[in-house]
C-alpha positions in Angstrom: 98.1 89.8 80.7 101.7 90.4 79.6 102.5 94.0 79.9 103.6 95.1 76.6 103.8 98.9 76.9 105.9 101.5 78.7 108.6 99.5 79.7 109.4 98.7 76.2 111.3 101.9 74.6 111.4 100.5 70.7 109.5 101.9 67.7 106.4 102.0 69.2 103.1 103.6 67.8 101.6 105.9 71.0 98.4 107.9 71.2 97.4 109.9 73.9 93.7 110.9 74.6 92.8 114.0 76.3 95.4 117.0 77.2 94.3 116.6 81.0 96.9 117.3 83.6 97.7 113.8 83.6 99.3 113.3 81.0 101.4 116.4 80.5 104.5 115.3 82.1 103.8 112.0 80.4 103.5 113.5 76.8 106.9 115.0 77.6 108.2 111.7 78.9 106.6 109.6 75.6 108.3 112.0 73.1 112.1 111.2 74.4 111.2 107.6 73.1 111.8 106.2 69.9 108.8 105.7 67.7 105.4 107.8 66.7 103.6 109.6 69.4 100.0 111.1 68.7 98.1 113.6 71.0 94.4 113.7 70.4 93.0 116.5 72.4 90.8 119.9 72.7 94.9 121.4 73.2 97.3 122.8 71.0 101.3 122.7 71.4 101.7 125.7 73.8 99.0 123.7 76.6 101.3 120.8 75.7 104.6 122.5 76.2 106.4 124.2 73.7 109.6 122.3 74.4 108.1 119.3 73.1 109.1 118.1 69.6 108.3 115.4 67.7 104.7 115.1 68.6 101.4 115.4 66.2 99.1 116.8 67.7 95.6 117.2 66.5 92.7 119.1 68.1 89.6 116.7 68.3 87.3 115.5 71.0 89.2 112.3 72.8 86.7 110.2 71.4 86.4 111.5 68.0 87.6 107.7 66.2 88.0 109.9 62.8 90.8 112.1 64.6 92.6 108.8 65.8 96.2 107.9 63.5 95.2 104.3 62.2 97.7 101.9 64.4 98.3 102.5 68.0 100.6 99.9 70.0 99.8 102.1 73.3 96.9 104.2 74.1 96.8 106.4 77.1 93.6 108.3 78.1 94.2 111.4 80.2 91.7 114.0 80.6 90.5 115.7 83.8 87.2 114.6 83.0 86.1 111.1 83.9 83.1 111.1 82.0 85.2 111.7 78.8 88.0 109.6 79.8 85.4 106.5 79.8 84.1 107.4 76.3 87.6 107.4 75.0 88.8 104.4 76.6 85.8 102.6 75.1 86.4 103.9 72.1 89.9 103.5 72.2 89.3 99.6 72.8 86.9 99.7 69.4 89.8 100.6 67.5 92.3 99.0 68.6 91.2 95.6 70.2 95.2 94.6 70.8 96.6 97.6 71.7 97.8 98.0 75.4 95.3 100.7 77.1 96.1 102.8 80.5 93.3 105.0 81.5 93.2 107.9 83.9 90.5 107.7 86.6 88.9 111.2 87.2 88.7 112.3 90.8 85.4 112.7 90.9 84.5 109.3 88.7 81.5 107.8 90.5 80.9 103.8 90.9 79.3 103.7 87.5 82.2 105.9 85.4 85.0 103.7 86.7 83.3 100.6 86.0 83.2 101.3 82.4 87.1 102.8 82.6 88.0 99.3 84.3 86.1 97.1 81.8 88.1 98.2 79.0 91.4 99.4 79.8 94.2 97.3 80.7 95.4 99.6 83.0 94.2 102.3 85.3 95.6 105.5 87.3 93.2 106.0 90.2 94.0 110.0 91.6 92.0 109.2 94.4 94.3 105.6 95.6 97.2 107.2 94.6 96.6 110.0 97.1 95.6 107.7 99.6 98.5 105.3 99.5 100.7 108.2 99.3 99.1 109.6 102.0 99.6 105.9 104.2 102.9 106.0 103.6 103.4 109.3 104.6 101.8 109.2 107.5 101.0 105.7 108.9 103.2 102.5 110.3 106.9 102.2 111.0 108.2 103.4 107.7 106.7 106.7 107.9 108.3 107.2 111.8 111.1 106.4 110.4 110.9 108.7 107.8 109.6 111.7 110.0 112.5 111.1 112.7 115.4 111.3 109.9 113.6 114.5 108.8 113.5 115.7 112.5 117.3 114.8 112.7 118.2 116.5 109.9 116.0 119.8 110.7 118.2 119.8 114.2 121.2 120.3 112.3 122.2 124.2 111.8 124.7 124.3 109.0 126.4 121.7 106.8 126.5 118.2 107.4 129.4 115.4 106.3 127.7 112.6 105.3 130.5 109.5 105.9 130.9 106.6 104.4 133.4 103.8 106.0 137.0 103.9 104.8 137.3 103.0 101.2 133.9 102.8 100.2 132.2 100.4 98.4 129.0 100.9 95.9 126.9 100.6 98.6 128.5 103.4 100.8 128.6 105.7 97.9 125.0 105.6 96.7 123.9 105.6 100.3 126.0 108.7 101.2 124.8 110.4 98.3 121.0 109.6 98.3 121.5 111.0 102.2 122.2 114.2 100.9 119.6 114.3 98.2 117.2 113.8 101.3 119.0 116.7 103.3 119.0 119.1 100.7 115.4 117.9 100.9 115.2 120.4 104.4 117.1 122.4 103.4 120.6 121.2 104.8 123.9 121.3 102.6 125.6 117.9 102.4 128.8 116.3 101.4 129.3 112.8 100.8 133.0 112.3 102.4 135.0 109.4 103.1 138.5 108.9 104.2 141.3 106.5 102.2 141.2 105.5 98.2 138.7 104.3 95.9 141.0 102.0 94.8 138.4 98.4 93.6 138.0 99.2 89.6 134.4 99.1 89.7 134.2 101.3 92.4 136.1 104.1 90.5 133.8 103.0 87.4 131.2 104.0 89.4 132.1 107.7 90.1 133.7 108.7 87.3 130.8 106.9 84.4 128.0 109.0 86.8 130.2 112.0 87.6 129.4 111.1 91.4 130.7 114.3 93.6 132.6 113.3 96.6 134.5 114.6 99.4 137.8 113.4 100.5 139.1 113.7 103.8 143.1 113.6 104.7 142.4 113.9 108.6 140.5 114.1 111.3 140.6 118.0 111.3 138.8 117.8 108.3 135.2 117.6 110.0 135.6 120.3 112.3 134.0 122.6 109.5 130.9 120.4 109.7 127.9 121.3 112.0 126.4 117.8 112.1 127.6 113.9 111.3 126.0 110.9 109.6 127.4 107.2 109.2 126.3 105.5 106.3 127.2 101.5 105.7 128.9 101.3 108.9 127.5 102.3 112.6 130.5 103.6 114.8 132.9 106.7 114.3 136.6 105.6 114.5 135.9 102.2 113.4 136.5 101.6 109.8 136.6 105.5 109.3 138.8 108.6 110.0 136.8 110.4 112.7 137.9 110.7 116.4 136.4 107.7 118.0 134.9 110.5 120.3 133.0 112.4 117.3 129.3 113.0 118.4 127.1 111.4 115.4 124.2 112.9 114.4 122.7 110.3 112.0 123.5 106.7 111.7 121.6 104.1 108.5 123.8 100.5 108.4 122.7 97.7 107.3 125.2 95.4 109.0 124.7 94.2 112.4 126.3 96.3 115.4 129.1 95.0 117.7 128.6 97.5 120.7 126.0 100.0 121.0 125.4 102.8 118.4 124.5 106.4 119.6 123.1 109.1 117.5 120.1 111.4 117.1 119.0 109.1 114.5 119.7 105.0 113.8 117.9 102.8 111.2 119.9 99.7 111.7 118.3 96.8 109.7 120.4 93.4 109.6 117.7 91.8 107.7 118.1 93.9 104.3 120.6 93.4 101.8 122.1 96.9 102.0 122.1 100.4 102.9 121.2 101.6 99.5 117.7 99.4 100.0 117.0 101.5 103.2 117.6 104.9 101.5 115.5 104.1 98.1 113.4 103.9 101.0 113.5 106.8 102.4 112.9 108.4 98.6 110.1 106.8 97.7 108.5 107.5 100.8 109.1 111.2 100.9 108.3 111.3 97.1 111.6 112.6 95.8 112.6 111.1 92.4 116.0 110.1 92.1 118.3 111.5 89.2 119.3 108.6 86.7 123.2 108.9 87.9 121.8 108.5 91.7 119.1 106.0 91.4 121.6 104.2 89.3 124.1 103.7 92.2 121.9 102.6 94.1 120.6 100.3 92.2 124.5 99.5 91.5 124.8 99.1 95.7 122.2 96.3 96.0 123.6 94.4 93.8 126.5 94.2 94.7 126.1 94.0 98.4 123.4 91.5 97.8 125.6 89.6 94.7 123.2 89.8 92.6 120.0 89.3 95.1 121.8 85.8 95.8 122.8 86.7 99.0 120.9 87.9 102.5 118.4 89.5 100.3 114.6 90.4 101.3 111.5 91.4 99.8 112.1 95.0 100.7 115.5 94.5 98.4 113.4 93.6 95.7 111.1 96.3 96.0 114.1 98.5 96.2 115.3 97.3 92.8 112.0 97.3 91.0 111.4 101.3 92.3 115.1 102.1 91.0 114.9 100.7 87.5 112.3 103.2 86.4 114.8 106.2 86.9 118.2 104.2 86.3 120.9 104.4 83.3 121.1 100.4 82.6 123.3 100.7 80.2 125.9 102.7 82.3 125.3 100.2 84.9 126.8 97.6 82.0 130.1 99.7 81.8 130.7 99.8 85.6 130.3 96.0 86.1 132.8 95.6 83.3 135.7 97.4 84.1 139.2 95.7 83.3 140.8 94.0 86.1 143.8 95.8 87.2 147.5 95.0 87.3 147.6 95.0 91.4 143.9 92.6 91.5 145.9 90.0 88.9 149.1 90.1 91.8 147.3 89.7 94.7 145.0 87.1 93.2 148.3 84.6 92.0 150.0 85.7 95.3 147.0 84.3 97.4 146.5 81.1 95.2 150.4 80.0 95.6 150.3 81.2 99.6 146.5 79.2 100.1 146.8 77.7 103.5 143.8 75.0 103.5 142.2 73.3 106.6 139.2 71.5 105.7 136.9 73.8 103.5 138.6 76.9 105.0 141.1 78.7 103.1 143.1 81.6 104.6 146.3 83.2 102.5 148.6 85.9 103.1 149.4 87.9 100.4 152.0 90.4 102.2 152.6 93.8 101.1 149.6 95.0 98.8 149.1 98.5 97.4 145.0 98.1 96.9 143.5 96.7 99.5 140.3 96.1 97.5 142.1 93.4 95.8 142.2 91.9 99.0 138.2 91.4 98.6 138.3 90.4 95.0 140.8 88.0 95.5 138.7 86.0 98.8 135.9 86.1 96.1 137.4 84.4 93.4 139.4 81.9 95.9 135.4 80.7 97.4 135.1 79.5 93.5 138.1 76.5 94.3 136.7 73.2 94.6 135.9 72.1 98.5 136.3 75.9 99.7 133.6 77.1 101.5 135.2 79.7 103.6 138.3 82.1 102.1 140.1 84.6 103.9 142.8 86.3 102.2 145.0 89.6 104.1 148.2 91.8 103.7 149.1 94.7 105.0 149.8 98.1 104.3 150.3 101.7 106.3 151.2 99.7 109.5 147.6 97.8 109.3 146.6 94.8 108.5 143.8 94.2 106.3 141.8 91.3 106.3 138.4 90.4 103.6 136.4 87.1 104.0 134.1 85.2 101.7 132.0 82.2 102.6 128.9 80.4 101.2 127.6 76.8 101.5 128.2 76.9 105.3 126.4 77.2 108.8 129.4 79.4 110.0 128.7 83.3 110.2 131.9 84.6 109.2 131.0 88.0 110.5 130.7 86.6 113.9 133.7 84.4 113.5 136.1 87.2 112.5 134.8 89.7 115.4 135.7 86.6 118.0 139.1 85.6 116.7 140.1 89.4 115.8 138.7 92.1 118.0 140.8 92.2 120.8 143.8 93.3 118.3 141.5 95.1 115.8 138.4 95.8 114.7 136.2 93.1 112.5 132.3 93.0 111.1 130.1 91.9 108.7 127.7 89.4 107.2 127.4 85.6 108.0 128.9 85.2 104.0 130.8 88.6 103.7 133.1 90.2 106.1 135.9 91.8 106.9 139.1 93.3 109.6 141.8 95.6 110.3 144.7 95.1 112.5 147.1 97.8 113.5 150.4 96.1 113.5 152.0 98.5 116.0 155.2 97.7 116.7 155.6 94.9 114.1 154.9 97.5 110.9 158.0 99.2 112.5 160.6 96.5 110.7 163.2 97.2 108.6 162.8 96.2 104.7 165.5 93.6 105.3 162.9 91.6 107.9 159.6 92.3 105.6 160.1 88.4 105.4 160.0 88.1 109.0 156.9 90.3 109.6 155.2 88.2 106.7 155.9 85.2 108.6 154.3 86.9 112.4 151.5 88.2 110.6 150.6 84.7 109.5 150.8 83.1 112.3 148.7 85.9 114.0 145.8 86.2 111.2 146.0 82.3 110.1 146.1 81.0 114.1 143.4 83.1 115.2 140.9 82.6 112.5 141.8 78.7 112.3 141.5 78.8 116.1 137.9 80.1 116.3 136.9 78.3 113.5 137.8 75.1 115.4 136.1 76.2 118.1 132.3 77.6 116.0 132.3 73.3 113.9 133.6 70.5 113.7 133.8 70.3 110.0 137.7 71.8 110.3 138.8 69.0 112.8 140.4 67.2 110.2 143.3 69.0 107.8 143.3 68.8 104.1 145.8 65.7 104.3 143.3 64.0 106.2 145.9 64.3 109.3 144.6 65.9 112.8 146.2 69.5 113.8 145.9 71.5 116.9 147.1 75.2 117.1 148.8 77.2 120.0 148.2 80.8 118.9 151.3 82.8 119.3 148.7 86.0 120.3 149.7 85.0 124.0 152.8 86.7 124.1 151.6 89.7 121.7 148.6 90.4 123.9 150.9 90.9 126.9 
């Protein structure tokens, strides 16, 4: 049957039956809705909650058909009393044959009771299954260690802890960082979502400033000496792709993307095959039972789709599940006005800069846009270049504060890009990722030294660096880039040689 009640929020006719505990929080819930909302009960306004407006209530037996309003699109039954609970659900059905009926299962209903509940509602809340599954989940199978060893973690740490996202964080980092903190405060540990760098990508700053998200910015390293304890959130290592010492002891580490060198930390949940971090920490809420508020169940729900574009890309079941928990406490129609923030001045000059300086080689793009001011238009650049016809890899980098920044993009191919840009660039740098999303930085040492006068010049090195090296390992992961756009054969001798030395 098509479900045609709670999800719906329009002018709906609801009638609640009974005044049970059940259904108190619910009346509450029901009232903020549009529409007309009936109790029928043996409970006047004070048991309801005297905060409560909008709600007729009238004191009758659950039951009693002559007490019920004469349309109902929803009916709710919700006594503590099973035996009552299957009288009203049955007459509930007598009077309104189409309406969509939810009845609450007593904890003591015996065989008999709940068959008669189950014959006539659409819908059921069983006290007893709902204790037991929470119970599994608490207590049974790998999700619930997991759960118990963060909380363990967490209990070890005496003080406050920085929770940090990579530099420059995306949606995904953010919501992560912040659900992290939800679950220390959880223990009773203060948390700060930090990260190091700007929030420079439009939607990203849509994001905290539409949901008033609270974060920390750090200028140094000295900056997390106050803290007692460390987590990583969306990337794995400290000192790679982050401010900390390379040295910094970690005391909790959730990533999503697949580790380069070994990870060490009182904690790790590192899952490759999930979307994104945000999945693993909706997770870790709905397991320990904490409900989300709408601004941070709406990042999160935010972070999955955009590290999983849309559920298009390396997406799983527990992604799904992620999303599905998520929209029952999210704002969807703030999530409208981040996704549609205006494209900035800075995204609209890197993007014509990397289409007129596209270096193609067989459906592989790479383009240097120089100089940049945001790198995060580096990312939404690569992403629109992957829509140009026959490109099914796009790399596009500049540079900035004496490093290089490099995004990826790929689709439609049996090349991991991730993989591809950790072999060609980290002996000079650091690189990670996805098989269709990556990324890198470069530290151009010496070469960021120039004068302004030979900017030209040190646009010119850095291509031949960035372009040789990626071109070079590509050649080396398929053969579909032996042939060059003009259909004539290249070969490359990287110019790294001399660089290296």
């Amino acid at each position: 049957m098509k479900w045609r009640g709670l999800g719906y929020h329009g002018m709906q006719r609801r009638l609640v039956l009974g005044c049970g505990s059940p259904v108190r929080g619910t009346i509450e819930r029901l009232a903020e809705w549009p529409g007309e909302l009936t109790v029928v009960g043996e409970c006047d306004r004070d048991t309801l909650g005297t905060g409560i407006g909008g709600v007729t209530v009238t004191q009758a037996a659950p039951d009693d058909v002559e007490a019920y309003p004469p349309r109902a699109d929803i009916v709710f039954v919700g006594s503590d009393d099973d035996a009552t609970n299957a009288a009203a659900a049955a007459a509930a059905r007598s009077a309104y044959p189409n309406a969509e009926l939810v009845a609450y299962v007593g904890v003591d209903a015996d065989s008999a009771t709940r068959e008669r509940i189950e014959s006539v509602a659409d819908r059921i809340v069983d006290a007893k299954r709902a204790l037991h599954d929470r119970f599994r989940d608490l207590t049974i199978g790998l999700g619930a260690n997991r759960l118990h060893r963060l909380f363990t973690a967490l209990r070890r740490i005496d003080g406050r802890l920085a929770v940090v996202m990579h530099d420059n964080p995306d949606p995904d980092a953010i919501a992560s960082a912040l659900a992290l903190a939800r679950i220390a405060a959880t223990v009773g540990v203060d948390a700060d979502s930090c990260y190091f760098g700007d929030i420079s990508h439009q939607e990203n700053r849509a994001l905290v400033n539409l949901l008033g998200l609270d974060l920390v910015e750090l200028d140094h390293e000295d900056d997390v000496t106050t803290y007692d304890g460390i987590a990583l959130v969306d990337h794995s290592r400290p000192g790679v792709n982050d401010g900390l010492p390379p040295e910094t002891d970690v005391d909790i580490v959730v990533d999503h993307h697949p580790p380069r060198a070994p990870v060490e930390a009182n904690f790790v949940d590192l899952r490759r095959d999930v979307g994104s971090t945000s999945t693993l920490l909706a997770e870790y809420l709905r397991r320990a039972g904490i409900t989300p508020e709408e601004s941070l169940a709406t990042a999160l729900l935010f972070g999955i789709r955009i590290d999983t574009n849309d559920f298009s890309r390396e997406v799983s079941a527990v992604d799904f599940e992620a999303a599905a928990w998520l929209l029952e406490h999210a704002d969807l129609s703030l999530l409208d006005q981040v996704e549609s923030p205006s494209m900035t001045s800075a995204v609209v000059e890197t993007l014509a800069r990397a289409i007129r300086n596209r270096d193609v080689r067989g459906d592989a793009l790479a383009s240097n846009v120089g100089a940049i001011t945001d790198r995060d238009a580096l990312a939404q650049a690569s992403d629109r270049l992957l829509n140009m016809e026959g490109v099914r890899i796009a790399v596009v980098y500049g540079f900035k504060d004496g490093t290089v920044y490099v995004s990826g993009r790929a689709r439609g191919t049996d090349v991991d890009l991730g993989e591809t840009l950790r072999d060609a660039l980290d002996a000079i740098g650091s690189a990670g990722g996805h098989a269709d999303m990556a990324g890198a930085q470069i530290p151009l040492g010496i070469l960021g030294e120039a004068e302004e006068e030979s900017v030209a010049e040190l646009t010119e090195i850095v291509t031949e660096v960035i372009a040789g090296r990626l071109f070079e390992t590509l050649e080396d992961a398929t053969t579909l880039l032996d042939v060059g756009v003009d259909g004539t054969e290249w070969t490359y001798e990287s110019p790294f040689e001399s660089l290296e030395e």
